[in-house]
DRENGU-848904 format. One record per residue: x, y, z of N, C-alpha, C in turn; residue in one letter. Coordinates in steps of 0.05 Angstrom, whole numbers, plus 5000, padded with zeros to 4 digits. Example, Ala and Ser with C-alpha at 12.3 -4.5 7.8 and 13.67 -1.06 7.14 Angstrom:
REM DRENGU-848904
526448865156524649105156526449345156A
525749555142527349795143525850015157S
END
This chain:
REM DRENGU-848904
501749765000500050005000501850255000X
502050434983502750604974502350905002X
504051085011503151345029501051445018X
499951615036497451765036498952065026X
498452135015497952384998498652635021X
500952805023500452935054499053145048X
496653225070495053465066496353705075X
497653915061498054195070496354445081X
493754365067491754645076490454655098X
489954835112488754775146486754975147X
485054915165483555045173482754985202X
482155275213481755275244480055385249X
476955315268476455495270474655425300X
472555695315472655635336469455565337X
469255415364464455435363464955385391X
462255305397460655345428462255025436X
462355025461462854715469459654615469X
457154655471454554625455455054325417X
455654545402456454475371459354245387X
459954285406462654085391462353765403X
460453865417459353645436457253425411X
455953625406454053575380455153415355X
456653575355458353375331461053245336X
461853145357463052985364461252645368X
459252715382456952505377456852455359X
455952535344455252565309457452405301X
459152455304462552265291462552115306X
462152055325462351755344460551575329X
457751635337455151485317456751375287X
458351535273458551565249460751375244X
462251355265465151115260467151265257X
467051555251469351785246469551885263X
472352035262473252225279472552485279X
472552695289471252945293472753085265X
474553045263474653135245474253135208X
474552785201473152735177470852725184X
469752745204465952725198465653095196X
466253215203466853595199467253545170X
469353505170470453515126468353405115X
467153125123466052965102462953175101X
461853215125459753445119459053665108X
461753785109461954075098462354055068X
463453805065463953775034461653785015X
460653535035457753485015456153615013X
455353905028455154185037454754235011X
458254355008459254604985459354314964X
458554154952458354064933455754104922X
453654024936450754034934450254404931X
451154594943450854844939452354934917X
454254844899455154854881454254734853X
453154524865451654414843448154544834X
447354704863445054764860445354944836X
447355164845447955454832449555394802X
449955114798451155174769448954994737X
445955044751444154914745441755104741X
439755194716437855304708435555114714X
434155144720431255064725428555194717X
427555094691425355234687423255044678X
421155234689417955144682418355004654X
416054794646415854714618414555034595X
413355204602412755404587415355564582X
416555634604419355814605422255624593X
421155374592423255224573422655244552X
420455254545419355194504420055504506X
419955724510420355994504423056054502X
424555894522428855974516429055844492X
427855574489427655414460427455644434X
425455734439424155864409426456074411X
426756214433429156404436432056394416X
432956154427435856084416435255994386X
432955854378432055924352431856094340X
430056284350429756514334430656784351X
434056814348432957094369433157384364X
432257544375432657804374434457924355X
433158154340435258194329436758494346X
440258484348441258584364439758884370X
440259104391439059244392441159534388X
440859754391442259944390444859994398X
443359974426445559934448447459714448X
445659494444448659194443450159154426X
449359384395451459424378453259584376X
452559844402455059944405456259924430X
455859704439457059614465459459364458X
457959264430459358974421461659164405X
460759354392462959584380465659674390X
465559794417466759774437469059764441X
471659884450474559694442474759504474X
475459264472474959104492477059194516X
476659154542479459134560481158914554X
483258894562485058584568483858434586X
483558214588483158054611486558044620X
485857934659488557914666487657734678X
END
C-alpha cells in the first residue's frame, strides 16, 4: 500500500462547546473522527450548493420559450451594437 497523499491546507476554527459536543456525537455514531465527519459534511455541503447554483431550472412554458429564443432570436439592439462595438479591456 502506497503513502497517503500529505495534506497541506488547514483550517481552524472556533464554536460553542454546545456544537462540539454535538458533533462529536455525530462522529462517534458515524465511525469517524471529529474531524473527517466535519470535512466529510461540509463537503457534501459545498458540493450540493455548488451544484444547486451551476444549474437553470425552468417551468415547461419558460423552457419551450428559451427554446424558440435560441432559435429565433432578437435581432441585436442599439445599444448591444455599440456596446459589442466597443474596444474590449485585456483580461488579466
Amino acid at each position: 500500500m502506497g503513502a497517503l497523499p500529505l495534506k497541506q491546507a488547514r483550517m481552524e476554527f472556533k464554536t460553542t462547546d454546545e456544537v462540539k459536543n454535538l458533533l462529536s456525537e455525530a462522529a462517534v455514531l458515524a465511525g469517524l473522527d471529529l474531524t473527517a465527519f466535519v470535512l466529510n459534511s461540509a463537503t457534501e455541503k459545498a458540493r450540493a450548493v455548488l451544484a444547486e447554483h451551476s444549474m437553470v431550472r425552468l417551468s415547461g412554458e419558460n423552457h419551450a420559450r428559451f427554446l424558440q429564443v435560441l432559435a429565433s432570436p432578437p435581432r441585436p439592439s442599439k445599444a448591444l451594437r455599440k456596446l459589442m462595438s466597443s474596444p474590449r479591456l485585456p483580461v488579466r
